[in-house]
C-alpha positions in Angstrom: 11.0 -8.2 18.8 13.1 -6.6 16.3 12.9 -3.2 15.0 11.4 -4.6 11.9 8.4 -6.1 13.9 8.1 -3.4 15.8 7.5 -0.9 12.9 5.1 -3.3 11.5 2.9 -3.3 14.6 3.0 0.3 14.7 2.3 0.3 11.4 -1.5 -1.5 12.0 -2.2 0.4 15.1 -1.6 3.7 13.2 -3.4 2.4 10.3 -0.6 3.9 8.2 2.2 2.0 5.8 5.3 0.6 6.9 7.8 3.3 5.7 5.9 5.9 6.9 6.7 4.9 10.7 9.7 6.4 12.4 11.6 5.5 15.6 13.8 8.0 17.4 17.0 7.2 17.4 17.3 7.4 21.5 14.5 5.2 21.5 15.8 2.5 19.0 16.8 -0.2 22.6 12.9 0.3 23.7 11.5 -0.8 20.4 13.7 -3.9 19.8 12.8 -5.1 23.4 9.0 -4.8 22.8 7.6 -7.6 22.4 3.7 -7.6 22.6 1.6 -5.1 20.7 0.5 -3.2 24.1 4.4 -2.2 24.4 4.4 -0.9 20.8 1.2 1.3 22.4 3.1 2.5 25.0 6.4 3.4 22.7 3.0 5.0 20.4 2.1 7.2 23.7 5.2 7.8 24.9 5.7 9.6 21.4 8.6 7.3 20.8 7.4 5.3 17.8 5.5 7.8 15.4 4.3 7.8 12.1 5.0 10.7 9.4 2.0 13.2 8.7 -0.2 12.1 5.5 1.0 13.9 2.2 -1.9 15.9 0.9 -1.5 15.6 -3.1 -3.4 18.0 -4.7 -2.7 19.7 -7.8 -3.3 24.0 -8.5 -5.7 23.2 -11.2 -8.0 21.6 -8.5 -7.4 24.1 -5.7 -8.6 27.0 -8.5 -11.2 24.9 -9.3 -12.3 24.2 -5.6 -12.1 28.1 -4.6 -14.6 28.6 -7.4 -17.2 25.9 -6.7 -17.1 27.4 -3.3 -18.2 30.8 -4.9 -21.2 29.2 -6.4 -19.5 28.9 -10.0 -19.2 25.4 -12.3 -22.7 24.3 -10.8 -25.4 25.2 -13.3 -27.5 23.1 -14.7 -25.3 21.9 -17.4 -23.1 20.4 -14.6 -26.0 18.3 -12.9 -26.7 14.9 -14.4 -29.3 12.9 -13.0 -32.7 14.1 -12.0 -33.5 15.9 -8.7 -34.6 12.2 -7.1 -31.3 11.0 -7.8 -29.0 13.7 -6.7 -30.1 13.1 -2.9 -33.2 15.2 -1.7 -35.1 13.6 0.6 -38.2 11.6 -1.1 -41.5 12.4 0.0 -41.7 8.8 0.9 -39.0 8.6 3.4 -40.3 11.3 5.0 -43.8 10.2 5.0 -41.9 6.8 6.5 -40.1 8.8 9.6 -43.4 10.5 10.5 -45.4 7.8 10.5 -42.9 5.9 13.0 -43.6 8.6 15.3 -47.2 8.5 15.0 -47.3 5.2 15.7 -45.2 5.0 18.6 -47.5 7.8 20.5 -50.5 5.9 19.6 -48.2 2.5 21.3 -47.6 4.4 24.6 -51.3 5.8 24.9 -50.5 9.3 24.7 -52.8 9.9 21.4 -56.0 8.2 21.1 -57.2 6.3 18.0 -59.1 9.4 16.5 -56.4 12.1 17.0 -54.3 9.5 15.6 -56.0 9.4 12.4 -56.5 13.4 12.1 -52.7 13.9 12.2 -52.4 10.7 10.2 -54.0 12.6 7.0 -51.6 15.4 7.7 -49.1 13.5 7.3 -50.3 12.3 4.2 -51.1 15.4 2.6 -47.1 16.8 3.6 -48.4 19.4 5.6 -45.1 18.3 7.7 -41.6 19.0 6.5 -39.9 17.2 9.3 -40.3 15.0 12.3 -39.8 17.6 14.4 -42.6 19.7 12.5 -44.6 17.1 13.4 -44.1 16.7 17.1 -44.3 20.6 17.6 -47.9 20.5 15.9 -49.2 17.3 18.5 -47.6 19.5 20.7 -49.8 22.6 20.0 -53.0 20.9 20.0 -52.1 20.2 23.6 -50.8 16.6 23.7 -48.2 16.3 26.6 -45.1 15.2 25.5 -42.7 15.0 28.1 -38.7 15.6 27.2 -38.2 11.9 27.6 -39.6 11.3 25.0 -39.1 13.9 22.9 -35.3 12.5 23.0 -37.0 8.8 22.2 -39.4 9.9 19.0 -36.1 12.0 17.7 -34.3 8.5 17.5 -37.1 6.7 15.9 
């Protein structure tokens, strides 16, 4: 393979352009005999073959304005368009959703009956729980045994 090929396959195993891969000079023999892509890895590994670090552009106007978005200025209300629902907070709804999940999977496995089911189900409904794990820690309380197992189960659900 010829040096060319070899930059190229370096080039989409780094994920990085063409010109920004480098060979050592020492090492220039090595990458014209490579010839499959698992030799380019090894001339990758063996630190042969390398590619150039990333140029970070950024200009001082946005560094001045970064420090002071980190000190809580430039984020008033006059910045924020879009209401609160669109800029990201968790919807009551998806919330509702996630809790829900979990009651239903305790009530699948047996561990809550049908009427405990429906008590905690009314919670839910009227957000007395912030978060799943609000949820599980009140079942909990009211002397439901979950075990870890499945603690780590209902977290995933």
């Amino acid at each position: 393979m010829s040096v060319k090929l070899t930059k190229r396959t370096a080039s989409s195993i780094l994920k990085r352009g063409v010109s920004s891969i480098r060979i050592k000079p020492d090492a220039v023999e090595d990458a014209q005999k490579a010839i499959t892509r698992e030799d380019v890895r090894g001339l990758i590994k063996g630190g042969k073959v390398y590619a150039l670090k990333e140029k970070e552009n950024i200009s001082a106007y946005s560094k001045v304005l970064k420090e002071k978005r980190s000190k809580g200025r430039r984020r008033g209300k006059g910045r924020k368009k879009g209401t609160r629902k669109a800029r990201g907070i968790v919807t009551y709804q998806k919330r509702v959703r996630a809790q829900r999940r979990i009651l239903a999977a305790l009530k699948d496995e047996k561990v809550i009956d049908n009427v405990m089911f429906k008590k905690f189900y009314a919670l839910v409904k009227g957000g007395s729980f912030q978060t799943k794990m609000t949820l599980i820690s009140h079942i909990r309380s009211k002397g439901v045994g979950i075990n870890d197992e499945q603690l780590e189960k209902l977290k995933h659900i």
